[in-house]
DRENPA-3360 file (N, C-alpha, C; in nm, 2 decimals, always signed):
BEGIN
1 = XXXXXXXX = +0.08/-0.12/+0.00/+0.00/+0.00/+0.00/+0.09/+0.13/+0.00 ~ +0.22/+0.14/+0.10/+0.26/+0.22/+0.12/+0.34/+0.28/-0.04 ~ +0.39/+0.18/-0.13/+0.36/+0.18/-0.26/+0.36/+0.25/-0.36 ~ +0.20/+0.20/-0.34/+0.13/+0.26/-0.41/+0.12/+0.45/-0.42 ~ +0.06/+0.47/-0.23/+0.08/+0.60/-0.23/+0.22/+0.69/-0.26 ~ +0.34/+0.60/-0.25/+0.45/+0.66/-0.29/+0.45/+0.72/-0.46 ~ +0.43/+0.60/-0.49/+0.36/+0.61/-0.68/+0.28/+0.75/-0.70 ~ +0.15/+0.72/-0.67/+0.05/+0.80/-0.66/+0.12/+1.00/-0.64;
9 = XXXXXXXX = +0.18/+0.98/-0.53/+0.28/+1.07/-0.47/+0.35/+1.18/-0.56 ~ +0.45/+1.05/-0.64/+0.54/+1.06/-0.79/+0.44/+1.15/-0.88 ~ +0.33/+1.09/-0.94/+0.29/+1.14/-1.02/+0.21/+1.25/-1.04 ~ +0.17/+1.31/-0.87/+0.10/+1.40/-0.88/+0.19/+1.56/-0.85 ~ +0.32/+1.47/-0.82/+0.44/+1.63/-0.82/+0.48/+1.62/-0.95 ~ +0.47/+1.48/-1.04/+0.52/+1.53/-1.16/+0.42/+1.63/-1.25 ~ +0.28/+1.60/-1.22/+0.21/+1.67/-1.28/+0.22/+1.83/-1.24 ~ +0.22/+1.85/-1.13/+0.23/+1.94/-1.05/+0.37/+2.04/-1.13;
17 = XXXXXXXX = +0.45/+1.97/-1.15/+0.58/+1.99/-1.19/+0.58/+2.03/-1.41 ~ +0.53/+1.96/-1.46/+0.48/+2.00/-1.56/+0.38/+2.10/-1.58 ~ +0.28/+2.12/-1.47/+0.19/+2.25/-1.52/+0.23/+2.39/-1.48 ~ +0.37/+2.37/-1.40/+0.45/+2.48/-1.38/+0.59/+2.48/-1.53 ~ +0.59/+2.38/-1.57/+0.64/+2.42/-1.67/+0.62/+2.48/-1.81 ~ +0.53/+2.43/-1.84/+0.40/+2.41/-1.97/+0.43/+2.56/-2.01 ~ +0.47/+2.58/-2.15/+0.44/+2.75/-2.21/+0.34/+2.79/-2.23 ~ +0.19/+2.70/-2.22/+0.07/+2.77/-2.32/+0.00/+2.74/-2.15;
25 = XXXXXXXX = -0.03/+2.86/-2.14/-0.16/+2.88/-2.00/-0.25/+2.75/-2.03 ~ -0.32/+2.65/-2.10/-0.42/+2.59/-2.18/-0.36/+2.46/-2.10 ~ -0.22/+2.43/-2.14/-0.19/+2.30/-2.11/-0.14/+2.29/-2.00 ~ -0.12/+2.41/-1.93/-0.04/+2.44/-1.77/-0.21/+2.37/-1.69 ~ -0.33/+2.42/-1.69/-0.41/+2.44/-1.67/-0.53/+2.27/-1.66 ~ -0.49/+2.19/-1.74/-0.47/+2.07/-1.80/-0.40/+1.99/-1.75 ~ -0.30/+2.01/-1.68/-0.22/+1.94/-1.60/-0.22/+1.98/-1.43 ~ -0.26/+2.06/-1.43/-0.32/+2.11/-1.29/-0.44/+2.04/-1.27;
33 = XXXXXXXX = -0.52/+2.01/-1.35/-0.65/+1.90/-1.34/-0.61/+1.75/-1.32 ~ -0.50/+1.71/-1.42/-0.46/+1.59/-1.36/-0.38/+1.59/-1.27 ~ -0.32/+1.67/-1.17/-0.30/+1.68/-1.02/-0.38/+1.71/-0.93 ~ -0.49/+1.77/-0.97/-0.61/+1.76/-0.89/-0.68/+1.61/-0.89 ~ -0.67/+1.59/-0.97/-0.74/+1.43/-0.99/-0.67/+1.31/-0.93 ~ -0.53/+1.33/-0.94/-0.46/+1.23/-0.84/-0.47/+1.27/-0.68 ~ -0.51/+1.42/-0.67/-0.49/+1.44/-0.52/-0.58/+1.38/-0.44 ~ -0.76/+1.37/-0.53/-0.83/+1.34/-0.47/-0.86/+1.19/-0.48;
41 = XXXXXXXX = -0.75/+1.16/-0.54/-0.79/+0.99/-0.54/-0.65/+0.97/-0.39 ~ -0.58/+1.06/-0.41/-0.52/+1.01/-0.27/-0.59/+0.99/-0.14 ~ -0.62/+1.13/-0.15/-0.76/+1.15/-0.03/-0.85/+1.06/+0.00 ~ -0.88/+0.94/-0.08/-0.97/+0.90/-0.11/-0.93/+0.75/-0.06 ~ -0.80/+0.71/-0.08/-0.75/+0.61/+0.02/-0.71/+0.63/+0.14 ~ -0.67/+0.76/+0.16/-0.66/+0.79/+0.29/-0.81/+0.75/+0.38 ~ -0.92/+0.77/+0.33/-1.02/+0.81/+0.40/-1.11/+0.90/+0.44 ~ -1.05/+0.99/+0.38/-1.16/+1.11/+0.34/-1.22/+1.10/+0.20;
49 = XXXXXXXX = -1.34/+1.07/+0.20/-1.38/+0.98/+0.13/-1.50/+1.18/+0.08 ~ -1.51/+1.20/+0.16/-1.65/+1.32/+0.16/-1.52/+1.43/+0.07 ~ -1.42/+1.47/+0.14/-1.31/+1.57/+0.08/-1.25/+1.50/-0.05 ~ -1.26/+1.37/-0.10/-1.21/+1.32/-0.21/-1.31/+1.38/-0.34 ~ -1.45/+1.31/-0.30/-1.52/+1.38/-0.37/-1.53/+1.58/-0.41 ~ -1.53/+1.60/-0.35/-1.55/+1.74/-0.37/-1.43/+1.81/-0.41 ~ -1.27/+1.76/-0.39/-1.16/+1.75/-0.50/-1.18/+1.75/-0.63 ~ -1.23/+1.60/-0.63/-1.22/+1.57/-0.78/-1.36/+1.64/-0.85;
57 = XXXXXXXX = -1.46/+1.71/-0.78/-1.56/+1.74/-0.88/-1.52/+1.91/-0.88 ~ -1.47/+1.96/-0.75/-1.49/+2.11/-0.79/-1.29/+2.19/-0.81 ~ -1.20/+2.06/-0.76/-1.09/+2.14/-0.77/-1.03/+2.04/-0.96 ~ -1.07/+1.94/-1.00/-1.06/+1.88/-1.12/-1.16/+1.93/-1.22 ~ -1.34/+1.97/-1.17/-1.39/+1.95/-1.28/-1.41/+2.12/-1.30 ~ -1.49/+2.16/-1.18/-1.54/+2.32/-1.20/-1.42/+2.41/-1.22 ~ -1.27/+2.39/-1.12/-1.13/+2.51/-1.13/-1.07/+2.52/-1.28 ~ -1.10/+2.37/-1.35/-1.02/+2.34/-1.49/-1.14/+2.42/-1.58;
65 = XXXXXXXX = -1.22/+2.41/-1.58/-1.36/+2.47/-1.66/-1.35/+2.63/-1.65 ~ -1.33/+2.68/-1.52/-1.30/+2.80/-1.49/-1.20/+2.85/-1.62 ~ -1.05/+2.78/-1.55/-0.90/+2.79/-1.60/-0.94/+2.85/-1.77 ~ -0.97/+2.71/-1.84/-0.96/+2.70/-1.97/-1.08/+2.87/-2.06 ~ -1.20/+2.85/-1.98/-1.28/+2.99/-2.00/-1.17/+3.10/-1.96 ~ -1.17/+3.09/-1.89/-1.06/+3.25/-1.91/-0.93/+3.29/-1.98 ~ -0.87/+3.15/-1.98/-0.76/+3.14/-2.11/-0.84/+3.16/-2.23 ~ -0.97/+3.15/-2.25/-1.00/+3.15/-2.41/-1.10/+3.34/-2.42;
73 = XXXXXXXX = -1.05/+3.35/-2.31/-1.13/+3.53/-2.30/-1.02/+3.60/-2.29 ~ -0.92/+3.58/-2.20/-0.79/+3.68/-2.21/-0.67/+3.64/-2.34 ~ -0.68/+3.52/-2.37/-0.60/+3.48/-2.45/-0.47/+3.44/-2.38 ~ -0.37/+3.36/-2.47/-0.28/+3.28/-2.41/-0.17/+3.33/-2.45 ~ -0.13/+3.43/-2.41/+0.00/+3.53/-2.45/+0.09/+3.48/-2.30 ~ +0.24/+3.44/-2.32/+0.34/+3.47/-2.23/+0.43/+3.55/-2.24 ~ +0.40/+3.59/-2.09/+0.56/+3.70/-2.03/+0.64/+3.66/-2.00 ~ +0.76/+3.67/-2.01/+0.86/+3.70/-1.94/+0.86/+3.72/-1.81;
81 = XXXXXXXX = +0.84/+3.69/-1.72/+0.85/+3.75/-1.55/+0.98/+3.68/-1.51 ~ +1.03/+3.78/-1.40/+1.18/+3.77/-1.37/+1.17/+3.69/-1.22 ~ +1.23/+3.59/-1.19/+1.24/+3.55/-1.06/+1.23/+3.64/-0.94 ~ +1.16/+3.60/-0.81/+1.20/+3.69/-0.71/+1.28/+3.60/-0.62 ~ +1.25/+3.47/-0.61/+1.34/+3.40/-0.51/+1.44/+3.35/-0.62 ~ +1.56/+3.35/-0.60/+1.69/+3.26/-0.62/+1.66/+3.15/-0.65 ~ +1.71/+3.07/-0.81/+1.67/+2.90/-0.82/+1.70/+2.86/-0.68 ~ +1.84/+2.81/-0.69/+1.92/+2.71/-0.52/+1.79/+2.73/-0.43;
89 = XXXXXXXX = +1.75/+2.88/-0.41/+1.68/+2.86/-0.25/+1.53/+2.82/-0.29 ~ +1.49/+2.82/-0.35/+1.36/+2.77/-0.44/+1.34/+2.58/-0.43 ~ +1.46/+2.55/-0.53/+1.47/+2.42/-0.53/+1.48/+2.40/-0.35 ~ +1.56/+2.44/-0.24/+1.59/+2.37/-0.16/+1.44/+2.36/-0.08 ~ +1.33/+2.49/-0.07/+1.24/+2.51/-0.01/+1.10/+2.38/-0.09 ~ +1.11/+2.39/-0.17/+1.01/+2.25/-0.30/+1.05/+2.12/-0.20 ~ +1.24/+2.09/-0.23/+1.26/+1.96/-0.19/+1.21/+1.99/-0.02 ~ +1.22/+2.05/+0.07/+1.20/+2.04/+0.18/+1.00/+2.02/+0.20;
97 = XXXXXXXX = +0.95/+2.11/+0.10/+0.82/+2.06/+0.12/+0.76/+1.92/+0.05 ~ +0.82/+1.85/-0.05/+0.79/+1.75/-0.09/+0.85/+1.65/+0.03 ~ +0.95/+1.65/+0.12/+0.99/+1.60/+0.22/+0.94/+1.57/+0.30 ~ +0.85/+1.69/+0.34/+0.75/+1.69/+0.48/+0.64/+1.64/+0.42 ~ +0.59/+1.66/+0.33/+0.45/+1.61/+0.25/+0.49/+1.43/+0.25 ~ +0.59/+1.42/+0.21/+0.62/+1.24/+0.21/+0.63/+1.20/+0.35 ~ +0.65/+1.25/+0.42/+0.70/+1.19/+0.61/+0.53/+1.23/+0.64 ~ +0.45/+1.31/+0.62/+0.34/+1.30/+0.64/+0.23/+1.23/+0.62;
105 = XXXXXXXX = +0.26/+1.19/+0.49/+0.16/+1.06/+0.41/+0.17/+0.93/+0.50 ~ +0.31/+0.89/+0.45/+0.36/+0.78/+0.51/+0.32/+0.76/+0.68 ~ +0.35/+0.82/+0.75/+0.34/+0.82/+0.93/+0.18/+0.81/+0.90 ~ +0.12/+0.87/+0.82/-0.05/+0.83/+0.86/-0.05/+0.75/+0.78 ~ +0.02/+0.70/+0.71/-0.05/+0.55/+0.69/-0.05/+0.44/+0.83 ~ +0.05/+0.44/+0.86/+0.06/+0.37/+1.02/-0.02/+0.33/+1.13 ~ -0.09/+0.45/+1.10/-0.15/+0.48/+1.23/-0.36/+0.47/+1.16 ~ -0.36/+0.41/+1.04/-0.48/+0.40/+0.99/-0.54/+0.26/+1.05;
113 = XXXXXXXX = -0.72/+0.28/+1.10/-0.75/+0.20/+1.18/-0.77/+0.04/+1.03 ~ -0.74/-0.10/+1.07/-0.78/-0.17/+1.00/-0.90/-0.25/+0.98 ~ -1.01/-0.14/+0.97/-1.14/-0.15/+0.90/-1.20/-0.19/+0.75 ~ -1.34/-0.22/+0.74/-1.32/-0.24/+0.60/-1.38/-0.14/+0.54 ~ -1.33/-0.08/+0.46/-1.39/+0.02/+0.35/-1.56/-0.04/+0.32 ~ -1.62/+0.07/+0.29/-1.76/+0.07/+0.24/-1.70/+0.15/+0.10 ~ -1.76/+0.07/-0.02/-1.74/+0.10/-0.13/-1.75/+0.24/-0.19 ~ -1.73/+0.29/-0.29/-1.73/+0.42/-0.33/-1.86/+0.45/-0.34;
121 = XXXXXXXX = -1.94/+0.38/-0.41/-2.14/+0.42/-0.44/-2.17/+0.43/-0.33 ~ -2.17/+0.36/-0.23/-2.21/+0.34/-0.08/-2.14/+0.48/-0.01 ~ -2.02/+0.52/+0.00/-2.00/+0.64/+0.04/-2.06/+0.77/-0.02 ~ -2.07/+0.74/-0.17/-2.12/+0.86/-0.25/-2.24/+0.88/-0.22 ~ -2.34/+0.80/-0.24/-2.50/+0.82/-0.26/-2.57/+0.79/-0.12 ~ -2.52/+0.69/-0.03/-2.62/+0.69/+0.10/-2.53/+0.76/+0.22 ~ -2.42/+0.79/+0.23/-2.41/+0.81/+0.35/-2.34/+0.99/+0.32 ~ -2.31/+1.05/+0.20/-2.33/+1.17/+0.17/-2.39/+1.18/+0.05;
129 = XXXXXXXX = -2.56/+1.17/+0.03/-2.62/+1.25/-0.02/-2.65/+1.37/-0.05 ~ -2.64/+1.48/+0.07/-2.71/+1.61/+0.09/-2.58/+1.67/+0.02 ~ -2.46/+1.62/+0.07/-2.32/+1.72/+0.02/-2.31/+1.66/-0.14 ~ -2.41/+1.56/-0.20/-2.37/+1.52/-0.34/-2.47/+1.64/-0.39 ~ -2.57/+1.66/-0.33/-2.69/+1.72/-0.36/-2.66/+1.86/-0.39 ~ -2.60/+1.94/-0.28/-2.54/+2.04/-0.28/-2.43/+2.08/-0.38 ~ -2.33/+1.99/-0.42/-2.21/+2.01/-0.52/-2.31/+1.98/-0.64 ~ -2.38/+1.91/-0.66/-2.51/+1.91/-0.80/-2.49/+2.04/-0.83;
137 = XXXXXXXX = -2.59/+2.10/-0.76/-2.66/+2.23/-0.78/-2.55/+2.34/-0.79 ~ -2.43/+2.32/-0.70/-2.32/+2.41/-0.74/-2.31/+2.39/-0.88 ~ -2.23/+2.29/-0.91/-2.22/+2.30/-1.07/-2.34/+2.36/-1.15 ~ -2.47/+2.29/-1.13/-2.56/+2.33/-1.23/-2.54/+2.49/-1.23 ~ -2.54/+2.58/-1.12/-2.52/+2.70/-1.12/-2.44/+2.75/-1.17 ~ -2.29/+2.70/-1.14/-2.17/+2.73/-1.27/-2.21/+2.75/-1.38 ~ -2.23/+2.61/-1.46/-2.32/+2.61/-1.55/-2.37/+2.73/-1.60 ~ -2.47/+2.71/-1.54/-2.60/+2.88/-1.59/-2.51/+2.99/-1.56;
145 = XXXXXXXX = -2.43/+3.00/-1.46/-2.36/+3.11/-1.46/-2.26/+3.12/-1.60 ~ -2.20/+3.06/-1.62/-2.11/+3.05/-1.77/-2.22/+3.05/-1.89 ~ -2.31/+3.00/-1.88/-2.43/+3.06/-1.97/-2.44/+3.17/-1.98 ~ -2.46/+3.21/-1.91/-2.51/+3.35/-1.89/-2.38/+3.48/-1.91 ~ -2.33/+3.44/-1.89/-2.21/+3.54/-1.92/-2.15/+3.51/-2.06 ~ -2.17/+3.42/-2.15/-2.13/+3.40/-2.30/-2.24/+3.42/-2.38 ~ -2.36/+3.44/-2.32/-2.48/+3.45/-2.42/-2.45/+3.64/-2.42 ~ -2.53/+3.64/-2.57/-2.52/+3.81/-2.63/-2.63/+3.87/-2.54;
153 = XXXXXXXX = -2.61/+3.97/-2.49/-2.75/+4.08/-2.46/-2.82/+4.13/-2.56 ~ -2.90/+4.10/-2.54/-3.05/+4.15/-2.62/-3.11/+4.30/-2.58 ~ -3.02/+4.41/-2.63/-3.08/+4.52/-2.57/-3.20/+4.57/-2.64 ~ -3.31/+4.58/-2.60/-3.42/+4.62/-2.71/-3.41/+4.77/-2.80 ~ -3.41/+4.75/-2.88/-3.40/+4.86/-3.00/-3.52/+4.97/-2.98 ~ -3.52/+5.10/-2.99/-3.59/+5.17/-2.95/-3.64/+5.21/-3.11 ~ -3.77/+5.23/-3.21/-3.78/+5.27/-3.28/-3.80/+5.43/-3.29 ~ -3.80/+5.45/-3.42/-3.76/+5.60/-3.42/-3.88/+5.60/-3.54;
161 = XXXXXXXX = -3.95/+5.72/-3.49/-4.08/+5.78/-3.56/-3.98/+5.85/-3.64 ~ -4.02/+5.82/-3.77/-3.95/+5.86/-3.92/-4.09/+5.91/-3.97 ~ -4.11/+6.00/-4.05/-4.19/+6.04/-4.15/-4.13/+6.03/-4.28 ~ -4.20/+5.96/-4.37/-4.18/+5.87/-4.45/-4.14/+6.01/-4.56 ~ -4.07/+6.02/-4.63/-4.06/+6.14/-4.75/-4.11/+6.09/-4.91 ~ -4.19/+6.24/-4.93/-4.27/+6.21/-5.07/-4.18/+6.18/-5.20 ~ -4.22/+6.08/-5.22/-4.11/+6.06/-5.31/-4.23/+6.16/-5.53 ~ -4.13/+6.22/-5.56/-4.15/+6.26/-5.64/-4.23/+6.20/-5.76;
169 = XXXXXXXX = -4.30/+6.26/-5.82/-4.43/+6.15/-5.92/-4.39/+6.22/-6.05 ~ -4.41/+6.16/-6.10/-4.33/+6.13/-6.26/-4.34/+6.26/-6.34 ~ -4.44/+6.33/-6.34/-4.54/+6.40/-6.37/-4.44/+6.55/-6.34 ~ -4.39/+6.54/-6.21/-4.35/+6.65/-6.12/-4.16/+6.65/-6.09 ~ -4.12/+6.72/-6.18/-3.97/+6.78/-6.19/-3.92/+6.78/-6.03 ~ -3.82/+6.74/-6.06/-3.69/+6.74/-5.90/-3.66/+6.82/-5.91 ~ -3.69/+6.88/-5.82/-3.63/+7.05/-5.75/-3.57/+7.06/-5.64 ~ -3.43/+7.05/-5.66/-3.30/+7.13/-5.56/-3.34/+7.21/-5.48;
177 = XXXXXXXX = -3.34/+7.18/-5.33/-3.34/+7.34/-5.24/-3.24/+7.42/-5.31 ~ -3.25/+7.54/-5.29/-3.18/+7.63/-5.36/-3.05/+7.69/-5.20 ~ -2.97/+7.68/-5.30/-2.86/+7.74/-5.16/-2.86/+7.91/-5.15 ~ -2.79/+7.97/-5.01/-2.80/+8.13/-5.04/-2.65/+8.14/-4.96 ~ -2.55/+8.25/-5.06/-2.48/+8.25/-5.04/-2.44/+8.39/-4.91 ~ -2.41/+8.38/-4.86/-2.36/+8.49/-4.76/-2.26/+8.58/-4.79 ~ -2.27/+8.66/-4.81/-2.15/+8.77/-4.86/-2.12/+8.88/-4.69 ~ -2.01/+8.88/-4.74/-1.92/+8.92/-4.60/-1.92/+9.05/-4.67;
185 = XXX = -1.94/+9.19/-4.56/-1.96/+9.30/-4.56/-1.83/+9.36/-4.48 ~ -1.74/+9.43/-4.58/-1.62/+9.52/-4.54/-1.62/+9.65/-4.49 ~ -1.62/+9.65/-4.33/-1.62/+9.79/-4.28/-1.49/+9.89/-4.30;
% end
């Protein structure tokens, strides 16, 4: 088991690690989803079975939905930005937190009671319903809210009383307003 989560571990800093590298905001954003998706399946053997869920639906499905919408409204232009921490002290502060993150996983595996899991449907649907019920309706409201913000406004057009102009009859010669010229008077 312990393994596994090491594995699991690997792949979700590699991802983590490629969406910090990625040049197109699009694919950085895409890979942030699949380290959300591995996080919550870690969670998920840990035993937070209620926090795995709501990971993988609102930090994988709703944050990536977000991400990608605003990359396709601001566009995907990169900067240049200049470091503010020093590589060396950067790298040493990552390895020290991937460190503590590994000595953390691991020690709680240890100390997990050996019970039997209730299956994933059985956690999802009878024993958190109301919080499936609630993350529903969140998304559905994302949803309509992203509706609603891509759809065009319909501002109603105000008509304008025009009086229709006589149009000339066959009969009756076109006649030019006549212009008048102004003559300037020298004192």
């Amino acid at each position: 088991m312990i393994v596994l989560f090491i594995v699991l571990m690997m792949a979700m800093l590699a991802c983590a690690f490629m969406a910090f590298r990625a040049k197109q905001l699009i694919v950085s954003a895409l890979w942030l989803a699949g380290c959300s998706a591995i996080l919550s399946l870690i969670m998920y053997l840990l035993g937070a079975y209620a926090v795995a869920v709501i990971e993988l639906s609102v930090g994988a499905g709703l944050v990536t939905v977000l991400f990608v919408f605003a990359i396709s409204i601001a566009g995907d232009e990169t900067v240049e930005v200049k470091t503010i921490i020093p590589r060396p002290i950067a790298l040493i502060i990552a390895l020290v937190a991937i460190v503590l993150l590994g000595f953390m996983t691991i020690s709680s595996l240890t100390t997990l009671p050996a019970a039997t899991e209730p299956s994933f449907s059985e956690v999802l649907w009878q024993q958190r319903g109301l919080d499936m019920l609630v993350q529903s309706g969140l998304l559905f409201a994302a949803v309509l809210g992203m509706l609603g913000v891509l759809a065009e406004a319909k501002v109603p057009v105000k008509e304008k009383k025009t009086v229709p102009a006589k149009e000339p009859q066959a009969s009756q010669p076109v006649v030019k307003p006549a212009t008048t010229a102004v003559r300037e008077v020298k004192a």
